[in-house]
PDB file of N, H, CA, C and O in Angstrom:
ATOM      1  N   UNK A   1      57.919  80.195  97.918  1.00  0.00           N
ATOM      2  CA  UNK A   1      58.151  81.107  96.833  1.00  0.00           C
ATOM      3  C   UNK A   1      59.620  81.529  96.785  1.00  0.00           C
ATOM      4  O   UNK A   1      60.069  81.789  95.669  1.00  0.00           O
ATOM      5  N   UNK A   2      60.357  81.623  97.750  1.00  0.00           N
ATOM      6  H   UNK A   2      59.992  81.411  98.657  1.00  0.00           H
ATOM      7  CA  UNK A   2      61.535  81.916  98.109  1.00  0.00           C
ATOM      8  C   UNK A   2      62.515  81.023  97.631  1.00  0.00           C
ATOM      9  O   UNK A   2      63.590  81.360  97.135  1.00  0.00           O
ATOM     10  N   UNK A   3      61.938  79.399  97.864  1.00  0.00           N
ATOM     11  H   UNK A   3      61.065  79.125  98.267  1.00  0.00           H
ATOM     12  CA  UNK A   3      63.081  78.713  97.155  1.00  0.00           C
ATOM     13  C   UNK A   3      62.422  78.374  96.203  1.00  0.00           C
ATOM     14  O   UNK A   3      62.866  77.317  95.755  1.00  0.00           O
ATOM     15  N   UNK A   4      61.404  78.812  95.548  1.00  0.00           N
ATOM     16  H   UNK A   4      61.044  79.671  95.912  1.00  0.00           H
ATOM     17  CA  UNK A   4      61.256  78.747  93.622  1.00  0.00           C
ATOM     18  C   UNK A   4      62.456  79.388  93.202  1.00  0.00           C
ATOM     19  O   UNK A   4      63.316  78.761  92.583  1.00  0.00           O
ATOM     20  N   UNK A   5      62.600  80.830  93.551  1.00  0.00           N
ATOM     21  H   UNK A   5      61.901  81.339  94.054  1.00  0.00           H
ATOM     22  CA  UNK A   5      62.844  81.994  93.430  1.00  0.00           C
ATOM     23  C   UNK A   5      64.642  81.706  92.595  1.00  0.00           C
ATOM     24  O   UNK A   5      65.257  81.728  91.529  1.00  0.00           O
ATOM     25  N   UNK A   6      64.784  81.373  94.532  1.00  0.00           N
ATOM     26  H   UNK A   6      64.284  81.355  95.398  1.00  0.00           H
ATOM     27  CA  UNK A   6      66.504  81.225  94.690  1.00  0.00           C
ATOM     28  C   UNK A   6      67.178  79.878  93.363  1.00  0.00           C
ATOM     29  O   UNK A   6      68.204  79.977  92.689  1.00  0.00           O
ATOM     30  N   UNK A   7      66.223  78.799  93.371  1.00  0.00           N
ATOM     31  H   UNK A   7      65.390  78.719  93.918  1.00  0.00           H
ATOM     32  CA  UNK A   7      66.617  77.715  92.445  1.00  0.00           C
ATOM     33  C   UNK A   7      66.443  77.981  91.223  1.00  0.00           C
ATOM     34  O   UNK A   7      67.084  77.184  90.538  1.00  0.00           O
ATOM     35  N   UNK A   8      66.020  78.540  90.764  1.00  0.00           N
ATOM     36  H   UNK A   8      65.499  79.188  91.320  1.00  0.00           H
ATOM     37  CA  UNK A   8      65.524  79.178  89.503  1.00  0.00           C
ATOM     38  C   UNK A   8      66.661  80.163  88.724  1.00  0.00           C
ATOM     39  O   UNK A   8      67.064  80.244  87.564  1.00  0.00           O
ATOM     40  N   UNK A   9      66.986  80.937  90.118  1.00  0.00           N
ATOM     41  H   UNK A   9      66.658  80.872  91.060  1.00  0.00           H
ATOM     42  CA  UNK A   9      68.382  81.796  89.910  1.00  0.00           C
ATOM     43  C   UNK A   9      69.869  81.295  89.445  1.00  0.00           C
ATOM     44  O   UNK A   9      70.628  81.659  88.547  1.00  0.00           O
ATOM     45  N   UNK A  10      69.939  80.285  90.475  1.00  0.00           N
ATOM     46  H   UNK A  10      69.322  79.990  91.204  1.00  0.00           H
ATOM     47  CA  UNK A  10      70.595  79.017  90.574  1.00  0.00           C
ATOM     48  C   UNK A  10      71.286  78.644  89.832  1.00  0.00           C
ATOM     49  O   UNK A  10      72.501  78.740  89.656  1.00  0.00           O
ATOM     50  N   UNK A  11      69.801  77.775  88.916  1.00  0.00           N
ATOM     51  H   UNK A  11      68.814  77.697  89.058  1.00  0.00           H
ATOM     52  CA  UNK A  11      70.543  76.914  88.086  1.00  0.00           C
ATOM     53  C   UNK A  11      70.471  78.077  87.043  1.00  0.00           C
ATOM     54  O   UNK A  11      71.497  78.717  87.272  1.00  0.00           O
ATOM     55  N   UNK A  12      70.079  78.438  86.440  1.00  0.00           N
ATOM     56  H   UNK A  12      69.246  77.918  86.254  1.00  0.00           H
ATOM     57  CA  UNK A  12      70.461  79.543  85.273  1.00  0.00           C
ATOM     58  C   UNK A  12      71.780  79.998  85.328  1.00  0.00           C
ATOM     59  O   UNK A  12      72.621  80.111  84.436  1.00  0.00           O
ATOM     60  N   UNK A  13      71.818  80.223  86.432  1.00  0.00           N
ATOM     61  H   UNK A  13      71.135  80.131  87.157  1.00  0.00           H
ATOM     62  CA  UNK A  13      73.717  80.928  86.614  1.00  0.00           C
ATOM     63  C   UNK A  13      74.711  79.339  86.276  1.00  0.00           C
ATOM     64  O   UNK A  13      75.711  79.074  85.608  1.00  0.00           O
ATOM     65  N   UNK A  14      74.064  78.810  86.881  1.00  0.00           N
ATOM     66  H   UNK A  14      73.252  79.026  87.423  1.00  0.00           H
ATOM     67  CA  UNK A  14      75.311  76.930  86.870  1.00  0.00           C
ATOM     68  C   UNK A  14      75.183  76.685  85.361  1.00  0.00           C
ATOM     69  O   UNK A  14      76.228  76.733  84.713  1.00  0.00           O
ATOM     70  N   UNK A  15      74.032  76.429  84.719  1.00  0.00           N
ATOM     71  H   UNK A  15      73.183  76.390  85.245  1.00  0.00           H
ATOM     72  CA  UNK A  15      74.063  76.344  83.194  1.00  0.00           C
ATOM     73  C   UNK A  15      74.871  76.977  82.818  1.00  0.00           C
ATOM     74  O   UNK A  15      75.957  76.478  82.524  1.00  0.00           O
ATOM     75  N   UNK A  16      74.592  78.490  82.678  1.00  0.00           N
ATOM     76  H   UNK A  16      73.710  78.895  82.917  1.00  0.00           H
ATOM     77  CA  UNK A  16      75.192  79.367  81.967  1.00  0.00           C
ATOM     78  C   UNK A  16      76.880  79.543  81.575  1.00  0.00           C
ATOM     79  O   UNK A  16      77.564  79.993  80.656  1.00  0.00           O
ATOM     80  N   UNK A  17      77.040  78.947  82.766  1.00  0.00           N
ATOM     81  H   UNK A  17      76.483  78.582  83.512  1.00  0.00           H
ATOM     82  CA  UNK A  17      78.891  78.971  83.417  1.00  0.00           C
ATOM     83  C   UNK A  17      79.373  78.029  83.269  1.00  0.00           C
ATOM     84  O   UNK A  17      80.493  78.154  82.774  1.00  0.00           O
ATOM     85  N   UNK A  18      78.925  76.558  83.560  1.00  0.00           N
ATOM     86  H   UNK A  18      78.015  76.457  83.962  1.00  0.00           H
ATOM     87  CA  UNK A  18      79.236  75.084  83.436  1.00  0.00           C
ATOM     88  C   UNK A  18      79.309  74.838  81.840  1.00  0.00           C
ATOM     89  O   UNK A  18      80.354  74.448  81.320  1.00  0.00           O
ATOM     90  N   UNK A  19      78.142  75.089  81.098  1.00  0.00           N
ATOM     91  H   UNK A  19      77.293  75.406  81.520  1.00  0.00           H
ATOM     92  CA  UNK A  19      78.570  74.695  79.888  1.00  0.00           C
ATOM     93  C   UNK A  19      79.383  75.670  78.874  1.00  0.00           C
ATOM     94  O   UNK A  19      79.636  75.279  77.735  1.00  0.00           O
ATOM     95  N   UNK A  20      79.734  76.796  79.274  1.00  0.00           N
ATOM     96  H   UNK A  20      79.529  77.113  80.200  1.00  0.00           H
ATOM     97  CA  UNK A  20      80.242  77.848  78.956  1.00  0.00           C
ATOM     98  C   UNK A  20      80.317  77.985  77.370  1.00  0.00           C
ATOM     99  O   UNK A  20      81.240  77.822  76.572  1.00  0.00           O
ATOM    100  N   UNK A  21      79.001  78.344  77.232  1.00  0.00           N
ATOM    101  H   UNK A  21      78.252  78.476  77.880  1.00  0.00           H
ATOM    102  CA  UNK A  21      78.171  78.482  75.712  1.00  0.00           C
ATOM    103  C   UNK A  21      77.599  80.036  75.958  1.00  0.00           C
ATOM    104  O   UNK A  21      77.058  80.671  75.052  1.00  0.00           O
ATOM    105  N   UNK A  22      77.788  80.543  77.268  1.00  0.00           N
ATOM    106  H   UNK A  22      78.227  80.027  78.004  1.00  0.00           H
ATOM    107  CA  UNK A  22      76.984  82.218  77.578  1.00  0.00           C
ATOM    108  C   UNK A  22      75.663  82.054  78.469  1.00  0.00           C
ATOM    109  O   UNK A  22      75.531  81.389  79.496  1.00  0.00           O
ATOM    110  N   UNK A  23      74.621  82.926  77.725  1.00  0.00           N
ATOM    111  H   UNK A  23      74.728  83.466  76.890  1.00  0.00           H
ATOM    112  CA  UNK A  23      73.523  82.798  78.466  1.00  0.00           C
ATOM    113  C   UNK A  23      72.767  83.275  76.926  1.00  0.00           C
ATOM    114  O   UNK A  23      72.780  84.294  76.236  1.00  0.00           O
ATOM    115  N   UNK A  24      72.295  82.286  76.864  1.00  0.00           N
ATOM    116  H   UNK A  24      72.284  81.458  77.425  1.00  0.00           H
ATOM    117  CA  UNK A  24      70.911  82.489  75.281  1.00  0.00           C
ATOM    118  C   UNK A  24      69.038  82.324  76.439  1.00  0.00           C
ATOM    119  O   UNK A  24      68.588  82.271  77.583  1.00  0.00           O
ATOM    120  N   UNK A  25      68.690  82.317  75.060  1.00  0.00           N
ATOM    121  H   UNK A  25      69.055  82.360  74.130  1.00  0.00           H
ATOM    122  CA  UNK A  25      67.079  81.563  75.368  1.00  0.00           C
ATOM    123  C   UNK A  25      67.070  80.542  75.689  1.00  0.00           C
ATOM    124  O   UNK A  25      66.141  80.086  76.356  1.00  0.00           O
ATOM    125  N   UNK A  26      68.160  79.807  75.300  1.00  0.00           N
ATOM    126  H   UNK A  26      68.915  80.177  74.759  1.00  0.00           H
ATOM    127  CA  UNK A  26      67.744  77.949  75.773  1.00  0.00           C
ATOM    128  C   UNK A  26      68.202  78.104  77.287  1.00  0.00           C
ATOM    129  O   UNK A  26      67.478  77.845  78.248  1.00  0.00           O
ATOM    130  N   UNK A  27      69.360  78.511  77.351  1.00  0.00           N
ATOM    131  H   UNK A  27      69.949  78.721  76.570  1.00  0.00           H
ATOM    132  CA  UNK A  27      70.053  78.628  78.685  1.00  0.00           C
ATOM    133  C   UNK A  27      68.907  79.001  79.589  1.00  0.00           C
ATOM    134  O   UNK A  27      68.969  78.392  80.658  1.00  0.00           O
ATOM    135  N   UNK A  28      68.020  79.707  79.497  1.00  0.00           N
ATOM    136  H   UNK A  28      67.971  80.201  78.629  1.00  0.00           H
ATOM    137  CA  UNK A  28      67.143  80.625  80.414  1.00  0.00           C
ATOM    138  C   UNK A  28      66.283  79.745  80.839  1.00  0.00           C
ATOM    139  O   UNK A  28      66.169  79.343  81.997  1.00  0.00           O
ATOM    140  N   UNK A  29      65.339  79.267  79.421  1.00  0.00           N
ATOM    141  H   UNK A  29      65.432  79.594  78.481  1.00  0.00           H
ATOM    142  CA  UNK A  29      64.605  78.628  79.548  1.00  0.00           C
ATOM    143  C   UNK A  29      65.033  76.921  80.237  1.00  0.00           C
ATOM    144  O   UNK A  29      64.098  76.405  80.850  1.00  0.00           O
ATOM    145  N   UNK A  30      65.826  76.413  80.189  1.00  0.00           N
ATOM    146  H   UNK A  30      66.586  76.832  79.692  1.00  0.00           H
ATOM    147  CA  UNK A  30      66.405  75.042  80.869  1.00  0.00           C
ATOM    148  C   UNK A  30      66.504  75.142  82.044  1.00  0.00           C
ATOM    149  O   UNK A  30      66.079  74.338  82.874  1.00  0.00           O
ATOM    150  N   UNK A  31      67.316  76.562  82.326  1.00  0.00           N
ATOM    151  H   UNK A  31      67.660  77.215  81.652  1.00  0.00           H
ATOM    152  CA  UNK A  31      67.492  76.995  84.250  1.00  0.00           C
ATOM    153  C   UNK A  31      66.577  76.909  84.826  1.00  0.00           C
ATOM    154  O   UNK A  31      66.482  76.235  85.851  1.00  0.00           O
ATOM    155  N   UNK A  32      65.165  77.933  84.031  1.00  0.00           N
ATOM    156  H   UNK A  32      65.242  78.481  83.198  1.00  0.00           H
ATOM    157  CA  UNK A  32      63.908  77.949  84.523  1.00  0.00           C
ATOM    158  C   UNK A  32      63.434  76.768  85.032  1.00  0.00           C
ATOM    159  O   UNK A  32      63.272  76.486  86.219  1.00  0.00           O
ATOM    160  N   UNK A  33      63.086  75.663  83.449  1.00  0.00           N
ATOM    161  H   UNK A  33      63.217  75.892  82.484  1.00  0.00           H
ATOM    162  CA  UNK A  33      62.445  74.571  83.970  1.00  0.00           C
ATOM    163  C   UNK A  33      63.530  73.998  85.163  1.00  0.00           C
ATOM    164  O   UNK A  33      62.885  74.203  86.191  1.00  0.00           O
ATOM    165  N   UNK A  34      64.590  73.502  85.501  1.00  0.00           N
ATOM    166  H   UNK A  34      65.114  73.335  84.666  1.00  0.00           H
ATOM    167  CA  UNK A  34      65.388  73.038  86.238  1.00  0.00           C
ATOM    168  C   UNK A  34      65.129  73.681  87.918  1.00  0.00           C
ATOM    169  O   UNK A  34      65.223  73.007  88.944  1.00  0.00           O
ATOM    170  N   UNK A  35      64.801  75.082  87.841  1.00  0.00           N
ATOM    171  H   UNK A  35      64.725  75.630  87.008  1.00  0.00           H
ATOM    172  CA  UNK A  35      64.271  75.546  89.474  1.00  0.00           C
ATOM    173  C   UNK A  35      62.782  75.368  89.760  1.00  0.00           C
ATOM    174  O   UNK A  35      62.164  75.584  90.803  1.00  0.00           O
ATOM    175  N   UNK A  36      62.255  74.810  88.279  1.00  0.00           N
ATOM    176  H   UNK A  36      62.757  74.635  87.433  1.00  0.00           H
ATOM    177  CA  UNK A  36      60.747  74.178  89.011  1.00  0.00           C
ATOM    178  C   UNK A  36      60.728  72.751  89.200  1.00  0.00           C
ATOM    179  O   UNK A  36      59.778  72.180  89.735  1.00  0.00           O
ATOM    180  N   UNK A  37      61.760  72.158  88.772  1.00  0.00           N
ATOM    181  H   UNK A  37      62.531  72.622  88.337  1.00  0.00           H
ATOM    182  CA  UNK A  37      61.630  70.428  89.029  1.00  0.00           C
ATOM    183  C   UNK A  37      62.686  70.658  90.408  1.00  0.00           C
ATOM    184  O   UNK A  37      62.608  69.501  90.822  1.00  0.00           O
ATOM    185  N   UNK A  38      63.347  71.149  91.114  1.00  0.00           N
ATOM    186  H   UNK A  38      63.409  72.088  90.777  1.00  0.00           H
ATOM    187  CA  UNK A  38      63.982  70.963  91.856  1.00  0.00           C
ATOM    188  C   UNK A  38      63.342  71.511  93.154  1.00  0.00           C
ATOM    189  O   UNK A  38      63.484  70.564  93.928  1.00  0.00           O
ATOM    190  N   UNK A  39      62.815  72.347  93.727  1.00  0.00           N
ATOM    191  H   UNK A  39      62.700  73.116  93.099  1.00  0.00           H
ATOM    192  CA  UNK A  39      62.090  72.298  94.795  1.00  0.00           C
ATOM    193  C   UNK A  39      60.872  71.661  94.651  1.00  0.00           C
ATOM    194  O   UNK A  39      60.449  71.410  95.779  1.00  0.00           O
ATOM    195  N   UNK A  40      60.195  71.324  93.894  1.00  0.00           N
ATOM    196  H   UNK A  40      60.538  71.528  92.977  1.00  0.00           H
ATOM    197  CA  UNK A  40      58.849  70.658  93.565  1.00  0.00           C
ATOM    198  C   UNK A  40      59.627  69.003  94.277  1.00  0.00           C
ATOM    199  O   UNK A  40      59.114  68.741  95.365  1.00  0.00           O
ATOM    200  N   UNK A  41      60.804  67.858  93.789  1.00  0.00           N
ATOM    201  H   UNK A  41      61.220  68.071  92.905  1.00  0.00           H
ATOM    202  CA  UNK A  41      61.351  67.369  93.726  1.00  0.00           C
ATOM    203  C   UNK A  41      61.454  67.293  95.830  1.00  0.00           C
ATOM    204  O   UNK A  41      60.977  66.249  96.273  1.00  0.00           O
ATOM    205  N   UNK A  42      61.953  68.187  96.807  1.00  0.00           N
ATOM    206  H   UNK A  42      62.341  69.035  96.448  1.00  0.00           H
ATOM    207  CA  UNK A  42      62.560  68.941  97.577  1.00  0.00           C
ATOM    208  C   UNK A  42      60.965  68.440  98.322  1.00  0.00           C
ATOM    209  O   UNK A  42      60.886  67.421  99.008  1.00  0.00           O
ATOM    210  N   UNK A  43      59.773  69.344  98.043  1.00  0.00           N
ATOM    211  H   UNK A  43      59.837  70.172  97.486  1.00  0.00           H
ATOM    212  CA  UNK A  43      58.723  69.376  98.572  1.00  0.00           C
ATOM    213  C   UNK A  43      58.097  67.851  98.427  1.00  0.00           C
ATOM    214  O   UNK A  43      57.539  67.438  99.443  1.00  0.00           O
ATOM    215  N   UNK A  44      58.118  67.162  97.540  1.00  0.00           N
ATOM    216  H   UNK A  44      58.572  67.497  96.714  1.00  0.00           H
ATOM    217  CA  UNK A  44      57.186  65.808  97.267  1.00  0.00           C
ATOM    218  C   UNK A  44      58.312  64.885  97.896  1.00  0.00           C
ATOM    219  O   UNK A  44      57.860  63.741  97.960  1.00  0.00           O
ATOM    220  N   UNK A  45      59.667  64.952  98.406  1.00  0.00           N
ATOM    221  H   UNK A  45      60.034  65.880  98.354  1.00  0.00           H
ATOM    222  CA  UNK A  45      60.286  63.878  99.109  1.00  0.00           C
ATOM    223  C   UNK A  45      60.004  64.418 100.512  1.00  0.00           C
ATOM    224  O   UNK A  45      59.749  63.442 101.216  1.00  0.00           O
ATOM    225  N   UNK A  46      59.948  65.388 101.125  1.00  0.00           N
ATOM    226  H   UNK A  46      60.155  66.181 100.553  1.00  0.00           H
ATOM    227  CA  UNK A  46      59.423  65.852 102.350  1.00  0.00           C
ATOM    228  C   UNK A  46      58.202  65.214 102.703  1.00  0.00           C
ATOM    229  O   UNK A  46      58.244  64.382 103.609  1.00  0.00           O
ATOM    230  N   UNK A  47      56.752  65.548 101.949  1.00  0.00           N
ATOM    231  H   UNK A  47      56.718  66.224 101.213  1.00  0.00           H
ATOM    232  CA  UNK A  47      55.384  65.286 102.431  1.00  0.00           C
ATOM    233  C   UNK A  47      55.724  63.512 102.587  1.00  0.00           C
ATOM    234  O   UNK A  47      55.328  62.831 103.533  1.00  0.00           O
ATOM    235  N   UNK A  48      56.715  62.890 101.177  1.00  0.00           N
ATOM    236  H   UNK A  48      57.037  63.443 100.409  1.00  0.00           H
ATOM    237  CA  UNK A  48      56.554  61.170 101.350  1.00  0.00           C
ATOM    238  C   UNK A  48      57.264  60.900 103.054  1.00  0.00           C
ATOM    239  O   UNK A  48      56.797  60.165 103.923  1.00  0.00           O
ATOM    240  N   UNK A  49      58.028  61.428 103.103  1.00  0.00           N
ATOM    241  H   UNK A  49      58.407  62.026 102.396  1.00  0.00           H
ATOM    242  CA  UNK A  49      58.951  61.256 104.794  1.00  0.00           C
ATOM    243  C   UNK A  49      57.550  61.708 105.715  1.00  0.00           C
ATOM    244  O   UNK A  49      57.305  60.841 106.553  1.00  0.00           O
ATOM    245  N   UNK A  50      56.745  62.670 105.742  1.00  0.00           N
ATOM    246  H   UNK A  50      56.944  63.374 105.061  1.00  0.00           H
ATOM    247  CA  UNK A  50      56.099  62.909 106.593  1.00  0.00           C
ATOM    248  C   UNK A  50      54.719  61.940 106.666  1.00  0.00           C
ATOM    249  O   UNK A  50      54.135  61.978 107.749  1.00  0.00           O
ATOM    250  N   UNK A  51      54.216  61.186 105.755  1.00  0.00           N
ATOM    251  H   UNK A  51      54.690  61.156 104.876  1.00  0.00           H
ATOM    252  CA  UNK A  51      53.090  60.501 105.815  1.00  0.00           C
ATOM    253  C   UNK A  51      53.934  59.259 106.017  1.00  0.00           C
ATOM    254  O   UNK A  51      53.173  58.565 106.690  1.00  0.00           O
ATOM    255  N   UNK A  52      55.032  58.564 105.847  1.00  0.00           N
ATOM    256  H   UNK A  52      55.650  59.128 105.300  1.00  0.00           H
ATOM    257  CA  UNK A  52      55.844  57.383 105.936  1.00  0.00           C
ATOM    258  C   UNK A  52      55.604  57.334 107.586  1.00  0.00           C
ATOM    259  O   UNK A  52      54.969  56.424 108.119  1.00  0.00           O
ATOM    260  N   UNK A  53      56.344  58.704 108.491  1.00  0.00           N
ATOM    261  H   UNK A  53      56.859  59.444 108.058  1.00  0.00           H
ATOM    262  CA  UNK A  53      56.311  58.590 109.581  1.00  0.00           C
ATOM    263  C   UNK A  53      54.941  58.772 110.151  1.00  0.00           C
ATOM    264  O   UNK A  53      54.976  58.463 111.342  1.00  0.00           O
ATOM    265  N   UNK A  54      53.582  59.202 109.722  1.00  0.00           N
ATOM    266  H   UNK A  54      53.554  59.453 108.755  1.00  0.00           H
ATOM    267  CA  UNK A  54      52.540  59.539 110.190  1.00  0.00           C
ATOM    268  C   UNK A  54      52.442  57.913 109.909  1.00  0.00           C
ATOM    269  O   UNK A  54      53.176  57.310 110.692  1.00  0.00           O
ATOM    270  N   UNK A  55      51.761  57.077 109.038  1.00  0.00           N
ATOM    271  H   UNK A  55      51.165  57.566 108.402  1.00  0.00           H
ATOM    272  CA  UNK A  55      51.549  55.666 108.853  1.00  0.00           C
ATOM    273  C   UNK A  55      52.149  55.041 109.917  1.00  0.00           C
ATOM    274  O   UNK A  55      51.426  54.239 110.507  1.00  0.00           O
ATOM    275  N   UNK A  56      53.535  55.214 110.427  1.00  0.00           N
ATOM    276  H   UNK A  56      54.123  55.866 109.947  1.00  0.00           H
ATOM    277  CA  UNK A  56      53.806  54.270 110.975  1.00  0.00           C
ATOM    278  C   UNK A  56      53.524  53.964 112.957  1.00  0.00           C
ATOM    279  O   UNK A  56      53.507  52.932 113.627  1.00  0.00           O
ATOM    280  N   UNK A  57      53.324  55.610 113.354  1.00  0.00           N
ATOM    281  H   UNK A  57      53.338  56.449 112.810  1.00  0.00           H
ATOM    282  CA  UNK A  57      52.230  55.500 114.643  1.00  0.00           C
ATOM    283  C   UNK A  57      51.277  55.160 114.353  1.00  0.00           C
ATOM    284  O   UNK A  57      50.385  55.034 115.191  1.00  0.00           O
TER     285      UNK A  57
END
């Protein structure tokens, strides 16, 4: 929940500043989706490393 949280924060701030357009609704909403594909992203390359190495004992 913590790094939903923090990535979510994240990228909203990097949008906001990088494309230096402000901070609207789109901005919010893009950051948002962007801190749920990025630890989701984070978590599903972890579990593949951990069953890769479980398979292979």
């Amino acid at each position: 929940m913590v790094l939903l949280f923090f990535t979510c924060i994240i990228s909203i701030l990097y949008i906001g500043i990088a494309f230096k357009e402000g901070f609207n609704a789109n901005k919010y909403l893009m950051g948002f989706i962007y801190g749920l594909l990025s630890p989701a992203v984070a978590v599903y390359g972890n579990q593949v490393i951990k069953q890769i190495k479980k398979n292979k004992t």
